[in-house]
C-alpha positions as CSV (number, residue, x, y, z in Angstrom):
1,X,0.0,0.0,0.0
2,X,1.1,3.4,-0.6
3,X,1.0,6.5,1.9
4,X,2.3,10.2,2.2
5,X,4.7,11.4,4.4
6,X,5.0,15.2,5.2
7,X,8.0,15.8,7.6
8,X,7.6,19.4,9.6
9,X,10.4,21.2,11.6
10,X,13.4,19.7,13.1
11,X,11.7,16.4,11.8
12,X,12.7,16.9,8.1
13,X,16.2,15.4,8.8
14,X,14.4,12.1,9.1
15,X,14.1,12.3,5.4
16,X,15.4,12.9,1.8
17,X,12.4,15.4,1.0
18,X,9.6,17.5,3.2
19,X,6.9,15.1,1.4
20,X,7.1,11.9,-0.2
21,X,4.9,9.0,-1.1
22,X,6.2,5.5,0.8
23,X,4.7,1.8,0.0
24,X,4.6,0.0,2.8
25,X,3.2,-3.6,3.6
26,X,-0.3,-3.7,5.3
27,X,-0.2,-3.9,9.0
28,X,2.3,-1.2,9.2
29,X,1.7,1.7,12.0
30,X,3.1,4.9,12.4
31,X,5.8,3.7,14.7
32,X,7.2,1.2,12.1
33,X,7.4,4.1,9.8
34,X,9.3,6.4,12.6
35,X,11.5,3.5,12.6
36,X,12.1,3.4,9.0
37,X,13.2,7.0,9.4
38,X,15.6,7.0,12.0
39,X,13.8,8.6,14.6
40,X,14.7,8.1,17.9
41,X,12.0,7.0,20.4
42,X,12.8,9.9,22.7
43,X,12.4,12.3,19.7
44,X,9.0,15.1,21.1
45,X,6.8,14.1,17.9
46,X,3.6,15.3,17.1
47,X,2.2,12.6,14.8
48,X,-1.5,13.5,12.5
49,X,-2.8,11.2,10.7
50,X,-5.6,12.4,7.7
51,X,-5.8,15.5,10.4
52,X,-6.0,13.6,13.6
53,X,-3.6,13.3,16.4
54,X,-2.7,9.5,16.4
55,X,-0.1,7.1,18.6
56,X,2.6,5.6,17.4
57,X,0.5,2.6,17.9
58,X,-1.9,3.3,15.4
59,X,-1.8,1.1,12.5
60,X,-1.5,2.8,8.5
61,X,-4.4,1.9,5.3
62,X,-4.1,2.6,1.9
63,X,-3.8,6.8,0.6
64,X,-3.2,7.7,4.5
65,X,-1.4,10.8,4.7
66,X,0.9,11.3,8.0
67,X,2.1,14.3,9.3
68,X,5.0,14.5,12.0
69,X,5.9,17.5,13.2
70,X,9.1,17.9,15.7
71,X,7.7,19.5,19.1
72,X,11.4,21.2,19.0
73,X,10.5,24.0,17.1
74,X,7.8,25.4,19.6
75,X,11.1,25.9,21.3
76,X,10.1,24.5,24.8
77,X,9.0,21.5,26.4
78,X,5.2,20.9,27.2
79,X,4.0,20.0,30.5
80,X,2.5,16.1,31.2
81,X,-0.8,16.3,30.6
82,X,-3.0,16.2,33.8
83,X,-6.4,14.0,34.9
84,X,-9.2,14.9,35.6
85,X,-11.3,17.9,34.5
């Protein structure tokens, strides 16, 4: 299967271009794809898949388009989120 990779920020030096098609095998998630890439697993990510805020977890289909976005180039780090509301 076939899906687009668009590489934000700091997290363009996990690839040759900003935006690129990749095939990959079916049952491939994001975090196989992070792997294929280099990045470390300590690397701050922000991953989007087809606009939605994903783990690393979450498995790929066919014409998915995933954004990652380096959380180093909002320059600080964020806070754990908290329970509760």
């Amino acid at each position: 299967m076939e899906v687009s990779v668009n590489l934000y920020g700091e997290a363009r030096k996990y690839g040759k271009k900003a935006s690129f098609a990749l095939r990959v095998p079916a049952g491939t998630s994001v975090a196989d794809v992070l792997a294929y890439l280099k990045a470390p697993e300590a690397e701050p990510l922000a991953i989007v898949l087809n606009g939605m805020h994903v783990a690393p977890t979450h498995p790929l289909a066919e014409e998915d388009v995933l954004s990652i976005f380096s959380m180093a180039a909002f320059g600080a780090e964020f806070p754990a989120a908290e329970g509760g509301s």
